[in-house]
N, C-alpha and C positions, 0 to 999 in steps of 0.2 A: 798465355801471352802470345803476342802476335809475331810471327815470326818476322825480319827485317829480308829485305831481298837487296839491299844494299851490299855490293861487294865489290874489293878495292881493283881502281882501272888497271888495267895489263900494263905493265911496265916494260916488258923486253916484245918485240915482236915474234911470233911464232911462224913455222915455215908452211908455206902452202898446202901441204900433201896435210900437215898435222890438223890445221884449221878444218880442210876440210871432212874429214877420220871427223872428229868434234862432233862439225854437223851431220854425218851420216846416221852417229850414233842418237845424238838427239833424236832421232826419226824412231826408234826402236818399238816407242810406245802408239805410234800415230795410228791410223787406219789405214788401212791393205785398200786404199781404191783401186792403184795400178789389177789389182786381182778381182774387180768387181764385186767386193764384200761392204762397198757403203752406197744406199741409197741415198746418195746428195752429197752438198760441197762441193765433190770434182765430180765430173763428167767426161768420161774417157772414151773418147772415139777412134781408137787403136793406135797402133804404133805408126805407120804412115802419119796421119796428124800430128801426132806430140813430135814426131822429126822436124814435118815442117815449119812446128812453132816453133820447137827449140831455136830451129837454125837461124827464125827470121828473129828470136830473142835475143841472141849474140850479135846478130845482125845493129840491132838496133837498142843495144843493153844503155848506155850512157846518153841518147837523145830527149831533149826536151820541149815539149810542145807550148811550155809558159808561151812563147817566142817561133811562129811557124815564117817570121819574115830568116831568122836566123835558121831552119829545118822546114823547108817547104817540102818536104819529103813529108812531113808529117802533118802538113798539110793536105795534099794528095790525098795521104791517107784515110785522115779523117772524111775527107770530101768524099772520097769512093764507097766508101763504107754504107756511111749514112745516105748516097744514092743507090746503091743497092738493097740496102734494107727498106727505104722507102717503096723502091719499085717493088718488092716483096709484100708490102703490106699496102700497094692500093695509094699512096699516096697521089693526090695531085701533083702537074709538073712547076707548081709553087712551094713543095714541100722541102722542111729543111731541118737540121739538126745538128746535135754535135756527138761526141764518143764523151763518157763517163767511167768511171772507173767501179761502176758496178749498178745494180737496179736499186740500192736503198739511194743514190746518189742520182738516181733519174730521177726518181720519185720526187725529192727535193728539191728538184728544179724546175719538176711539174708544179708540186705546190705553192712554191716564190714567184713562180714565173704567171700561176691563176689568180694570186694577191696581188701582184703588180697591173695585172691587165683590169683585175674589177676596180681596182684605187683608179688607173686611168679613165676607166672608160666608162664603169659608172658610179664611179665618187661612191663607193664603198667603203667605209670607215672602220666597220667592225666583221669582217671577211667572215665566213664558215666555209667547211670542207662536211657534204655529204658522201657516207661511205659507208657498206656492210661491216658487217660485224665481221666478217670474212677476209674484209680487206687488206691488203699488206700494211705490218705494224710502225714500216718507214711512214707513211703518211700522218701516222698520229707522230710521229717524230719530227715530219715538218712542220704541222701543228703548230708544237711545242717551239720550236726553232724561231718561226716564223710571227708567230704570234696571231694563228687562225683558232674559232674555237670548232670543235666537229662534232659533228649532229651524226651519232650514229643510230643507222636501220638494222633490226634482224634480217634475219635469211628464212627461206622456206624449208619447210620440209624435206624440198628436193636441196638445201643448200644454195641455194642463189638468194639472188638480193631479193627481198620481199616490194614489189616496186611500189606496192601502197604506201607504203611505210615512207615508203624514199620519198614519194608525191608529196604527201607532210609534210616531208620534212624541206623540199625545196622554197626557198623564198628569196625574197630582195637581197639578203645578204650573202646569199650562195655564191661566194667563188671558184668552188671548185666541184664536182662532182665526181666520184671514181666506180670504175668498173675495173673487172679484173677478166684475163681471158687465158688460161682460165686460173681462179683464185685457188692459193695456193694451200689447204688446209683439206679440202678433199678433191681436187682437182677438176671445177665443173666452172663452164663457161657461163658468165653473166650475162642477162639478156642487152646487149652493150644499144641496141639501136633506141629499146626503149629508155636507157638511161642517158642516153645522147639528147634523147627527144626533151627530155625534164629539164637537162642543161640550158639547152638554146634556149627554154620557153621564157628564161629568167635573164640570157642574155651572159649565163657562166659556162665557162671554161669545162672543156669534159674529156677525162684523162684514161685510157686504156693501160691500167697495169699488162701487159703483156710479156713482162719478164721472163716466165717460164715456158710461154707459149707461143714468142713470135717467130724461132725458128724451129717449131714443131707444125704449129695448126696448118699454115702452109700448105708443106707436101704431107701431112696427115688427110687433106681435103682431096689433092690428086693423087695419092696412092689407094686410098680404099674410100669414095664419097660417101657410100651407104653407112658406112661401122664407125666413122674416123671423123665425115664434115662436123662443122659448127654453124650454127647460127651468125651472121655477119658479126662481126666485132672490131674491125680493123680501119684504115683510114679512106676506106669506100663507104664507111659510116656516115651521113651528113651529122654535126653537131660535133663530133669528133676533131677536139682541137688538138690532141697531144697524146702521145703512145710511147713504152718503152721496152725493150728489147736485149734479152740479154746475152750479149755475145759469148759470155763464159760461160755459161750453164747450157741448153741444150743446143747451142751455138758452135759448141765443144773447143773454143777458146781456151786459153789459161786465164788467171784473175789476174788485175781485172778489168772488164774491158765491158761497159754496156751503150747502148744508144739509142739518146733520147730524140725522138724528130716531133717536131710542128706543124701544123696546115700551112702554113705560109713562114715567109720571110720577118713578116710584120708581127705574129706571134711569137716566134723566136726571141725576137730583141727583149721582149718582157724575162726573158732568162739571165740576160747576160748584166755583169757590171763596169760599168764606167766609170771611171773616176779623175780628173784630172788636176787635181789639186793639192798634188804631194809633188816634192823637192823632188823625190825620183823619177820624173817624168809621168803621163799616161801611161793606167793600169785599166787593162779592159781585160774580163776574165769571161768564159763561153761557160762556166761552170762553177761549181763550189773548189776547186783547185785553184790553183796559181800553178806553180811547177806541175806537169804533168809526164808521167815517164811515155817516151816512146817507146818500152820495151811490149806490154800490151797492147797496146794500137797498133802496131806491127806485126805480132803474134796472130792476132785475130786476122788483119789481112789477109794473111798469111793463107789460116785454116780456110777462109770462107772462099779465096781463090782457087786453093787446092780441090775441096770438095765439089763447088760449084752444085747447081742443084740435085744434078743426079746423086751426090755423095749423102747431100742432106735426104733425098729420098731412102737411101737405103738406110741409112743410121737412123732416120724416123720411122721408116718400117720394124725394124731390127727391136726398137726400145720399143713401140706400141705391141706389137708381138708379143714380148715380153712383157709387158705389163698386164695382156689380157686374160696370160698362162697362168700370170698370180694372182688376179682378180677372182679366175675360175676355182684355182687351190684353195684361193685363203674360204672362198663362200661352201664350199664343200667340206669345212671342219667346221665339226656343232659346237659352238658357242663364240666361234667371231664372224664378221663378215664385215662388209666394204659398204659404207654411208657411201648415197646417192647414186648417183648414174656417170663415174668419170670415164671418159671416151678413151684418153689420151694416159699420158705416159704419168701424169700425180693422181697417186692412192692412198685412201688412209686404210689403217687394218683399227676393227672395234670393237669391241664386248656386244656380242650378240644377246640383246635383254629381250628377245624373246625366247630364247633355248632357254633348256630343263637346266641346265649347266655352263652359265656365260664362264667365259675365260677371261682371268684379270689380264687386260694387255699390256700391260707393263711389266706382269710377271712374266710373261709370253715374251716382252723384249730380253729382258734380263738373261732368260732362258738361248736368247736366239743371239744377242753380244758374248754367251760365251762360248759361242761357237763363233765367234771370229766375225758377225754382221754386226753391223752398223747401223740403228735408223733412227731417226730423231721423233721425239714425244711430244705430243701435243695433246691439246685442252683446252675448252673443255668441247666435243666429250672426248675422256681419255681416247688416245689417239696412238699409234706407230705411225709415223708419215711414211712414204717411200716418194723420191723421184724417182724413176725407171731412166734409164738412158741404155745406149749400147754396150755399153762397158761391162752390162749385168747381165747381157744375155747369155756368154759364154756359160755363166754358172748357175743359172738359174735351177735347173734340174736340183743340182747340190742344194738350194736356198729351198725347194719345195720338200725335199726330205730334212733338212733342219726343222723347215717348219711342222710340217708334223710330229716330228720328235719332241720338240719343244713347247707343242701343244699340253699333249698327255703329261710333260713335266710340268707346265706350268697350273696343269689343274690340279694338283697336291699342293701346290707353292705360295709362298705366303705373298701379298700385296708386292707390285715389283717396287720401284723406285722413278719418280720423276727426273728430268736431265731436262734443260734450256735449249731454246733453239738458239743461240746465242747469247756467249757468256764473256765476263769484264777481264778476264785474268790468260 
């Protein structure tokens, strides 16, 4: 029988200090990131940062962006923001955007926003979304939301979009086209100019996932060009109408705070809604929100003020470092190793099916969560994900003797166990 999670409301108030005891304890079971033991979710770029969020988070805890004629503060905000991210990725001096409360939420707006302009502009009726198989699983979400159907391409060998496939698959109906920079499953840069090029030939919308990657690739290109550059991907792409960015993740923000920019002014408005026809007045929303907290859009200010580039160069140093230390460990144990060629700080760990002896990875996880890490599974092929950020450098050494340890136990050890990369409860 199903258990009820109904329980009856608090009737007397309880006192401050007690409330918060409560939530501290609630925390008992969660993941030790403050200690660099999970690959993903937070991103911790030291104590300096998380001060200066905190502070501008109290700063700005109870502010509302629904309304920036009522918090033009947060206004500002938003403006600064998305002018510096744009100057960061090559924007023209037409480009424009707003803050989001996360990338599955830019994505959404990428998608609604390539439905609207092909219905406009060319009498599009029955919209598609071409995307790898590789793709973030928000797009098949707006899809769904949206009511686009999506034509999915395999990927190659190396993990990139197979652009034959994609060529197919582009036609009259195409509204939207996606690249990913880089896609988040084994962390490798899509050839973004030639999926640009596929877009405009048809006259659709061409969207750069750059969530994980737009405050890495960056100063990953100017701190090491030869080991670190990519292939253009960003809004010096011609064809390239739409890009997203994620402030919380290697942004090293708090959640959540992403943003999403446009080629122009005139692209943009295909995002936003209008409405004028309710007893309430004019409702015009920049996003899928209404109310929107100023507590992250502040916060993120905040960090990216604080660090300025030089901070983002060394935290991208720091986490690419680290990723390469683990790239080189994981491929020197017989029976796993690293799918494709990722430059940057996303790695998958896999059952090496050419060794005498592959290692199941999920027993390998199982082995490596009970030593206190963290990393989410994926599939297919069986998959460890890591994102690497700086948060992990400090213990990386620790995570490379777990992992061998955890090797040899996991080759005795029965099949591990599957986990979601996100879950309902």
């Amino acid at each position: 029988m199903a258990s009820s999670t109904i329980g009856p409301f608090p009737i007397s108030g309880t006192p401050v200090d007690e409330v918060v005891r409560e939530l501290d304890a609630k925390r008992d079971n969660d993941v030790r990131w403050a200690e660099g033991r999970t690959f993903g979710l937070v991103f911790d770029g030291g104590d300096e940062v998380r001060d200066v969020a905190e502070r501008a988070a109290r700063l700005f805890l109870h502010e509302n962006a629904l309304n920036t004629s009522a918090f033009p503060s947060l206004g500002e905000i938003q403006s600064e923001l998305c002018g510096w991210t744009a100057d960061l990725l090559h924007g023209p001096p037409e480009t424009a955007g707003f803050l989001t409360s996360g990338g599955t939420e830019s994505i959404l707006c990428a998608v609604e926003a390539a439905r609207e302009r092909a219905r406009a502009e060319r009498s599009v009726a029955e919209p598609e979304i071409v995307l790898a198989e590789s793709a973030h699983a928000a797009f098949h979400k707006g899809a769904h939301l949206f009511g686009l159907q999506t034509r999915v391409v395999p990927v190659t060998d190396a993990w990139t979009v197979d652009l034959d496939a994609m060529a197919d698959a582009v036609g009259p109906n195409t509204a939207l086209v996606v690249a990913s920079a880089p896609q988040y499953p084994q962390g490798v840069v899509d050839p973004v100019a030639e999926i640009a090029e596929l877009a405009a030939g048809v006259g659709a919308s061409c969207h750069v996932d750059a969530c994980m990657g737009g405050f890495v690739l960056p100063f990953a290109t100017i701190e090491e060009p030869d080991a670190w550059d990519s292939p253009p991907w960003d809004l010096a792409v011609d064809g390239v109408t739409s890009i997203s960015a994620d402030l919380h993740k290697l942004g090293y923000a708090p959640k959540g705070a992403s943003v999403i920019l446009h080629r122009s002014r005139q692209l943009r408005r295909y995002q936003t809604f209008d409405f004028d026809g309710w007893l309430g007045g004019r409702y015009v929303t920049p996003n899928l929100q209404g109310t929107r907290s100023g507590l992250p859009m502040a916060a993120a200010w905040a960090v990216v003020r604080h660090l300025g580039a030089d901070g983002y160069r060394r935290l991208v140093r720091s986490a690419i470092e680290t990723a390469d230390r683990i790239r080189t460990g994981v491929r020197a144990i017989d029976g796993i190793t690293v799918p494709g060629d990722p430059r940057h700080h996303l790695l998958s760990i896999v059952s090496d099916t050419s060794s005498d002896e592959p290692i199941d990875v999920f027993a390998l996880g199982d082995a490596l969560a009970a030593r206190s890490w963290h990393h989410d599974r994926q599939g297919p092929p069986d998959g460890l994900h890591l994102t690497v950020s700086a948060g992990n450098a400090p213990v990386v050494d620790e995570w490379l003797d777990d992992l061998f340890a955890a090797a040899i136990e996991a080759r005795a050890a029965a099949p591990g166990t599957v986990t979601d990369y996100a879950t309902l409860e």
